[in-house]
C-alpha positions in Angstrom: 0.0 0.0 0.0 2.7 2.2 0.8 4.9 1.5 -2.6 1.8 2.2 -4.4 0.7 5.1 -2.8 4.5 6.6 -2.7 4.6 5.6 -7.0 1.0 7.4 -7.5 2.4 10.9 -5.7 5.9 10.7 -7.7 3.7 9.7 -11.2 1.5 12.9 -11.2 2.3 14.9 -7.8 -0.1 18.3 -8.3 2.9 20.8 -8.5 4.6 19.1 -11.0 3.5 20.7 -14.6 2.4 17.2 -16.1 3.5 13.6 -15.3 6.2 12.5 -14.2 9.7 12.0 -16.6 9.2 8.6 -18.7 11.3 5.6 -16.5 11.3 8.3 -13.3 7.9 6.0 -12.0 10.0 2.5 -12.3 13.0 3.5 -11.1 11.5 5.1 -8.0 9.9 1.9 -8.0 13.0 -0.6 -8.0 14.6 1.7 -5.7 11.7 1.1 -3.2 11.3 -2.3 -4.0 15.6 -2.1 -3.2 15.6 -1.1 0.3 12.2 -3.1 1.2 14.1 -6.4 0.7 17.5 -5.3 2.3 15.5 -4.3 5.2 13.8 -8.1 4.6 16.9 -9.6 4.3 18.2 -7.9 7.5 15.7 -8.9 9.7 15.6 -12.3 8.7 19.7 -12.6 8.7 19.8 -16.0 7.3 22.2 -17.0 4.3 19.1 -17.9 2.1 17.5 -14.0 2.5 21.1 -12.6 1.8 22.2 -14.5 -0.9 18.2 -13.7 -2.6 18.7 -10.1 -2.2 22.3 -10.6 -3.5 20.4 -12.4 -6.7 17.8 -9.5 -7.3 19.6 -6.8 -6.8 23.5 -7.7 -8.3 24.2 -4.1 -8.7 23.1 -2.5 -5.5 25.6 -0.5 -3.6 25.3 -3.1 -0.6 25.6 -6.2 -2.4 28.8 -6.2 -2.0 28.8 -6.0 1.9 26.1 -8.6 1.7 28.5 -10.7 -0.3 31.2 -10.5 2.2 29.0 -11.2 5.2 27.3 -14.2 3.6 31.2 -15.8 2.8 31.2 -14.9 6.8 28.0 -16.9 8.1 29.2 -19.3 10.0 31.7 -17.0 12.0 28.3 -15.0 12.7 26.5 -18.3 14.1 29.6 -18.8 16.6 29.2 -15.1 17.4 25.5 -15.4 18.1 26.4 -18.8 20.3 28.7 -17.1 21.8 26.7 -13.8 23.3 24.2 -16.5 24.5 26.9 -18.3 26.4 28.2 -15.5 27.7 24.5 -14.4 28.5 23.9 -17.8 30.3 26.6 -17.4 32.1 26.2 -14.4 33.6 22.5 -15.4 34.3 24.4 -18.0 36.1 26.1 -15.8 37.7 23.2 -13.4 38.8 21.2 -16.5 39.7 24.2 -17.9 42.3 24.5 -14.1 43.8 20.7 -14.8 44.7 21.4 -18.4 46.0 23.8 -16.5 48.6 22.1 -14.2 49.3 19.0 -16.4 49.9 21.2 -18.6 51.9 22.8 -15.3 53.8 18.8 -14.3 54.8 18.4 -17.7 55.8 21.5 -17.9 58.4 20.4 -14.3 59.5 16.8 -15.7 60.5 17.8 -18.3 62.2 20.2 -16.8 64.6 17.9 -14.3 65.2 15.6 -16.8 66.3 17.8 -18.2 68.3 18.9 -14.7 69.7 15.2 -14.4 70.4 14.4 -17.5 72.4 17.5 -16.8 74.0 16.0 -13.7 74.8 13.3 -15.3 76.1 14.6 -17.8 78.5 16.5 -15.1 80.3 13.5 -13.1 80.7 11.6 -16.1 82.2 15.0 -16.3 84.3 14.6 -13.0 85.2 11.0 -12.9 85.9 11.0 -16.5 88.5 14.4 -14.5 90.2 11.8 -11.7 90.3 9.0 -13.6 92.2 11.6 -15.2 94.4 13.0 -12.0 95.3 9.2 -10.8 96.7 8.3 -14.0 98.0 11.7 -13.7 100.6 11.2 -10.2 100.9 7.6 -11.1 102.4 8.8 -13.5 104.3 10.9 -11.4 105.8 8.7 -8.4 106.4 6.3 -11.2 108.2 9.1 -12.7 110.1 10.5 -8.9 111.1 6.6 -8.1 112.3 6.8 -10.8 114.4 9.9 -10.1 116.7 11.6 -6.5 117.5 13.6 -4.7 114.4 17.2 -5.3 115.0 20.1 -3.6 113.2 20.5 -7.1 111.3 16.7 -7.0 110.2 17.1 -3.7 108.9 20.5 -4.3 106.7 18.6 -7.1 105.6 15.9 -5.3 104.4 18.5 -3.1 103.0 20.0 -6.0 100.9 16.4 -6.9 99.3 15.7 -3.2 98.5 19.8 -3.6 96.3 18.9 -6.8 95.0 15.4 -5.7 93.8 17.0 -2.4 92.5 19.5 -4.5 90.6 16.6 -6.8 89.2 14.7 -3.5 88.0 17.9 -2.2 86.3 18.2 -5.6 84.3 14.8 -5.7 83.0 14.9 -2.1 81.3 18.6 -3.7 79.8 16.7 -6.5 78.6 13.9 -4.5 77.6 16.6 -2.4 75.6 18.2 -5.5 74.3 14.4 -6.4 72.6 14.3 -3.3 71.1 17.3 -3.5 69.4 16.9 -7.2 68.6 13.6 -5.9 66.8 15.9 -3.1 64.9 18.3 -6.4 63.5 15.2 -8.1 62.5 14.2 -5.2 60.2 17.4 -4.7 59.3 17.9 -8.4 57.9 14.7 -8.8 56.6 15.2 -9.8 52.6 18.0 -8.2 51.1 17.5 -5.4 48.7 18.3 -7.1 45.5 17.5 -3.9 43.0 20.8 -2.6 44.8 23.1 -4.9 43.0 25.1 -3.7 40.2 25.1 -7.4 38.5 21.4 -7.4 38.4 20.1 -5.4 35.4 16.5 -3.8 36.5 13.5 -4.5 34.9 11.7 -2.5 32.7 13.4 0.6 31.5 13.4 1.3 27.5 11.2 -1.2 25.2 13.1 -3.3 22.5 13.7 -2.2 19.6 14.5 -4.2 16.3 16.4 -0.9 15.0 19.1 -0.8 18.0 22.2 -2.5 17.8 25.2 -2.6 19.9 29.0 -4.4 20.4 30.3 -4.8 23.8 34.2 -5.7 24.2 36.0 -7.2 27.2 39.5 -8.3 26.4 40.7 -9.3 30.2 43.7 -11.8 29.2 46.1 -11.1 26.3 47.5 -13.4 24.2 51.0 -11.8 24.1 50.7 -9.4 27.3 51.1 -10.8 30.6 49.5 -8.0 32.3 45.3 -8.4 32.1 42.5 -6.1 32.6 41.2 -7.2 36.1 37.1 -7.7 35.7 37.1 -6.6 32.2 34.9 -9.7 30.5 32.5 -9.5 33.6 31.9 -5.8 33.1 31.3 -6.6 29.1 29.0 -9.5 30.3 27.1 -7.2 32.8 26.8 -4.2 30.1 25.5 -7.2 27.8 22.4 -7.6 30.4 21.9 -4.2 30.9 21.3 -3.5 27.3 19.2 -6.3 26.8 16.9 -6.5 29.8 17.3 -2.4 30.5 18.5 0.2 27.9 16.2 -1.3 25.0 18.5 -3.4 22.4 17.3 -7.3 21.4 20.1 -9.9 22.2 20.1 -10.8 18.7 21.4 -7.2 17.8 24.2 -7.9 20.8 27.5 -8.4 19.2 29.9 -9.7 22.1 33.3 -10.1 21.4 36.3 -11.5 25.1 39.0 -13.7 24.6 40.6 -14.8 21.6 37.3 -14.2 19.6 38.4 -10.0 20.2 41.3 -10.2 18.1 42.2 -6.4 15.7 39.9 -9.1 12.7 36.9 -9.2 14.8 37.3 -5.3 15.7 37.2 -4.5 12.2 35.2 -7.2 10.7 32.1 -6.2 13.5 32.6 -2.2 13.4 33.3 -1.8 10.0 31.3 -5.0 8.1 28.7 -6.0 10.9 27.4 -2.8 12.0 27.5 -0.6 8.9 25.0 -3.5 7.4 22.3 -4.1 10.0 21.6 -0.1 11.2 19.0 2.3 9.2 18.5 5.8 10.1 16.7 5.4 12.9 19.2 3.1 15.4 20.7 3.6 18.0 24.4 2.5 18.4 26.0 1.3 21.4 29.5 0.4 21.9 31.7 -0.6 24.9 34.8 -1.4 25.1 36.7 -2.9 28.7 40.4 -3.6 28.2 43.4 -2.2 27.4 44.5 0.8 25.8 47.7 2.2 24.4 49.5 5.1 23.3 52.1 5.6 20.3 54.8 7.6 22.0 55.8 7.9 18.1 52.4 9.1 16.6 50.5 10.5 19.9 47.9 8.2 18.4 45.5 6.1 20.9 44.8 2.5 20.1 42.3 -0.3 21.8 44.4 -3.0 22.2 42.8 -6.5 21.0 43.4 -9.6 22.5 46.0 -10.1 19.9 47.7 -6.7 20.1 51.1 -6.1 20.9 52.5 -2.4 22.1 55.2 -2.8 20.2 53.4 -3.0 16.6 50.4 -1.4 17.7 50.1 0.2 14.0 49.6 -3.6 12.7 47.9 -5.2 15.9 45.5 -2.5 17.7 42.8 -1.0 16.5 42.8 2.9 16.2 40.6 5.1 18.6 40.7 7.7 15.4 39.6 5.0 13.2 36.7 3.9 15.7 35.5 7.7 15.7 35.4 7.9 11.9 33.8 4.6 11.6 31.1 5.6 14.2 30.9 8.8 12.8 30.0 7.0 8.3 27.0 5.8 10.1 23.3 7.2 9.3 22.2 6.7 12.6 19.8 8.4 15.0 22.7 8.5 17.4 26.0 6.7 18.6 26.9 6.1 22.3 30.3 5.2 22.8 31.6 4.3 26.5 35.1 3.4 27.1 36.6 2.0 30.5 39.8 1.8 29.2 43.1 4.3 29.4 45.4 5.9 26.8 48.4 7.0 29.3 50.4 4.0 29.6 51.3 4.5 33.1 49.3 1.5 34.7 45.8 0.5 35.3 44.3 -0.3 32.3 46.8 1.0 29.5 50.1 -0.3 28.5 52.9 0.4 26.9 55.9 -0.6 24.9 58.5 -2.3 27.1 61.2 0.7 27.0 59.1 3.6 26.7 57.9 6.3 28.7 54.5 6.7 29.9 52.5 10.0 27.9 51.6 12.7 30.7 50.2 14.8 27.5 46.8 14.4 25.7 46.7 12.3 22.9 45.2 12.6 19.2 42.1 10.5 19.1 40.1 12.5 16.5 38.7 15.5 16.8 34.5 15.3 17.4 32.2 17.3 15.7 29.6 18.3 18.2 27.0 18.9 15.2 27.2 14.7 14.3 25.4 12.1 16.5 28.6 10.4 18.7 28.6 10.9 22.2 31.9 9.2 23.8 32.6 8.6 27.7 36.0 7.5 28.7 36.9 6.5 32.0 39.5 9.0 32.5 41.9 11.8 31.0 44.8 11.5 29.1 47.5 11.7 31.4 45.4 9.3 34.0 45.1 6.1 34.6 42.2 3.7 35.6 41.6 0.9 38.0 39.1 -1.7 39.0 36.8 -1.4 42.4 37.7 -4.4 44.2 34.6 -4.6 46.9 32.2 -4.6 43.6 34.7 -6.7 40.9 34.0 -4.5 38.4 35.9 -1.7 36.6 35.4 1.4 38.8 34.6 3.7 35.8 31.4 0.7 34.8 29.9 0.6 38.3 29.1 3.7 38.7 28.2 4.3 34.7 26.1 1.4 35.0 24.5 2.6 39.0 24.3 6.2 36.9 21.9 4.5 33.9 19.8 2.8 36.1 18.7 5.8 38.4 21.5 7.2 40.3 21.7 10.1 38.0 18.7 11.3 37.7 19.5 14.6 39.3 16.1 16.2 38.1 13.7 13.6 39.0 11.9 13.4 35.7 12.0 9.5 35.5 15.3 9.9 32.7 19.0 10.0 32.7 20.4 12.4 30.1 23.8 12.5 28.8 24.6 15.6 31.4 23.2 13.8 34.2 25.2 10.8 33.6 28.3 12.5 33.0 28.4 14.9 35.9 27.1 11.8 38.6 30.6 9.2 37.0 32.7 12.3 37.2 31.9 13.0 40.8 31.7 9.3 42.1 34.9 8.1 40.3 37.1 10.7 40.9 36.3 10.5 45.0 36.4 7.3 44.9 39.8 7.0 42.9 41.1 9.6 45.4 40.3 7.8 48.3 42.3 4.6 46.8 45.5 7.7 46.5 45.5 8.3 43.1 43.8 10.4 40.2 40.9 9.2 38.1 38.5 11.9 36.0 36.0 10.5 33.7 35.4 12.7 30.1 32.7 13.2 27.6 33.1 14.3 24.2 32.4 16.3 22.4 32.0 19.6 25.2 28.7 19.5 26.3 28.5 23.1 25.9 29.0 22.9 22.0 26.3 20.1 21.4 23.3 21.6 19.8 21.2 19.4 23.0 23.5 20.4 25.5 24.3 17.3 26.8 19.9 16.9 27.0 20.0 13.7 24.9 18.4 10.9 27.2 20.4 7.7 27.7 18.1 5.2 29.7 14.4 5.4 31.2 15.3 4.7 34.8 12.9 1.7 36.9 12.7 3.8 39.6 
């Protein structure tokens, strides 16, 4: 209905003076007919609907991606087995943190309930030492009635009068010991599991078939000895969040850890995958957890793959120039980019040529345009250098990006986390919390906020608050 309606304006639209130019109706029409099966052939993603669009349509400008990524099939079956093992694991994961804490609750209830019934024999202790402690002060008021008050009668009385003082004086301690019994019962009741960084809220922003995303954790290197600590479990954690929170199907999830991240998978998902599955109105998400690294040479700044070597970075690592430009070809509604990573070479999460000297300068990563669609965070300036957060085992620059998208940020209150709001809440948390562990570590956003046409307004996640 749509082709034909679209054909009938374009034949004979009213301000045109006659019909339209003879051939201008069917090429309109294959055109249409052009992008209706790509978009077909996308959604279904099977060799069959490639390789029939590839048939129709020889000389369309994306055949020849579509000719590459059908040669590439079976590569693209491991990758989807692989984000679903990776997903079950970190269900896995998620599911055993519940089993503790279950088991955690459990423990807690029972010794309170023993506390308690502890708690309650002594005050039945307390309360027969109580009706003792009357009965023998009767018996001694009758027996002192009976003969003459002596001195011995009266420090007698005396005595009962301490010991019932003494008795009062432990009830109100036990009676304080109740209340704050009752305070550890409220306190223990079931765990707040919403407050867990590896469990990705519910609800959030609805799937969308349009939104794709790659997430990269290279923790162990193939020719570095030095890892990322935490860097595949902040990838797989990401991996939920986009799928159960921020809005993107797990078939649109490209993951790539281990040997599977190597500088071919970089540039065969960012510059193959990606470019062929996205239409104008996608979003684009990509994270990276790993190594970086910077030419001392070239001031340039490279993600190093699992496969990368600081020595050849030029033929092993993949540019952070190239990445921007990549990002930057697609027509896309917009491009988040988020990068727990460093470009210093002095420690943490960055390395460097065996030899060389660590940069203390900024590096040339590509200049942003704030008029284009490419929003990057990176976990911390040029001349810095990141670390994990060891009580949460995750990247310190993740946790609180991820704690930012699911509420935390949400300075205003409105119910959404902008870009502005996000940045300012991982700039504050990070950097205090980097300082108190003695060093410095100060998250960036590019472009400036203050040059983007939103103004740092654009909303990242709906929060489930």
């Amino acid at each position: 209905m749509f082709r034909l309606a679209v054909l009938a304006v374009l034949a004979c639209a009213p301000h045109f003076v006659g019909c339209a130019p003879a051939g201008f109706v069917e090429s309109t029409a294959n055109v249409i007919d052009e992008m209706t099966a790509f978009r077909d052939a996308r959604k279904a993603n099977t060799r069959q609907a490639w390789e029939a669009f590839i048939r129709n349509y020889p000389n369309s400008g994306k055949t020849p991606q579509a000719k590459q990524w059908v040669q590439m099939m079976p590569e693209a079956r491991a990758d989807e087995a692989l984000v679903k093992r990776e997903l079950e694991k970190a269900e896995a994961e998620r599911a055993e943190r519940r089993r503790l804490q279950e088991d955690l609750k459990r423990h807690e209830d029972e010794r309170l309930a023993q506390a308690a019934l502890r708690q309650k024999e002594e005050k039945l202790k307390q309360e027969e030492e109580a009706k003792r402690l009357e009965a023998e002060k009767l018996a001694q008021a009758q027996s002192l009635a009976q003969v003459q008050v002596s001195t011995a009668a009266l420090a007698m009385l005396a005595d009962l009068q301490r010991r019932m003082d003494e008795l009062e004086k432990r009830e109100k301690t036990l009676k304080a010991r109740e209340v704050e019994l009752a305070k550890a019962a409220a306190v223990a009741a079931a765990p707040d599991l919403s407050d867990d960084i590896d469990l990705a809220p519910k609800g959030g922003l609805p799937q969308s078939d349009e939104n794709f995303a790659v997430v990269i954790g290279v923790e162990k290197y193939r020719d570095i000895a030095t890892g990322a600590d935490y860097a595949e479990k902040d990838a797989r954690t990401v991996m939920l969040y986009l799928r159960d929170y921020l809005g993107f199907p797990e078939r649109n999830i490209k993951l790539l850890t281990g040997d599977r991240a190597s500088r071919s998978d970089f540039a065969k998902i960012l510059e193959l995958w990606l470019p062929l599955q996205v239409t104008p109105e996608s979003k684009v998400f990509v994270y990276y957890s790993g190594h970086g690294a910077p030419d001392p040479n070239s001031q340039q700044a490279y993600l190093l793959p699992y496969d990368g070597d600081p020595k050849a970075l030029e033929l092993t690592a993949y540019p952070l120039k190239r990445l921007y430009e990549k990002l930057n070809a697609l027509v896309v509604k917009d491009v988040t980019v988020v990068l727990d990573s460093c470009f210093s070479g002095a420690g943490g999460r960055s390395v460097i040529a065996q030899g060389a000297r660590p940069l203390m300068s900024r590096l040339e990563t590509g200049k942003l345009d704030p008029a284009k669609k490419l929003t990057v965070f990176s976990a911390a300036a040029g001349d810095e250098i990141t670390g994990g957060y060891e009580a949460q085992k995750h990247g310190l620059f993740t946790y609180y990006f991820l704690r930012g998208l699911r509420g935390d940020a949400d300075v205003n209150g409105d119910g959404w986390v902008s870009v502005d709001e996000e940045y300012g809440y991982v700039k504050k948390n990070v950097s205090r919390q980097a300082n108190r562990d003695s060093r410095e570590q100060t998250p960036q956003v590019q472009p400036d906020l203050s040059l983007r046409k939103d103004k740092g307004a654009l909303r990242l996640s709906k929060t489930a608050k």
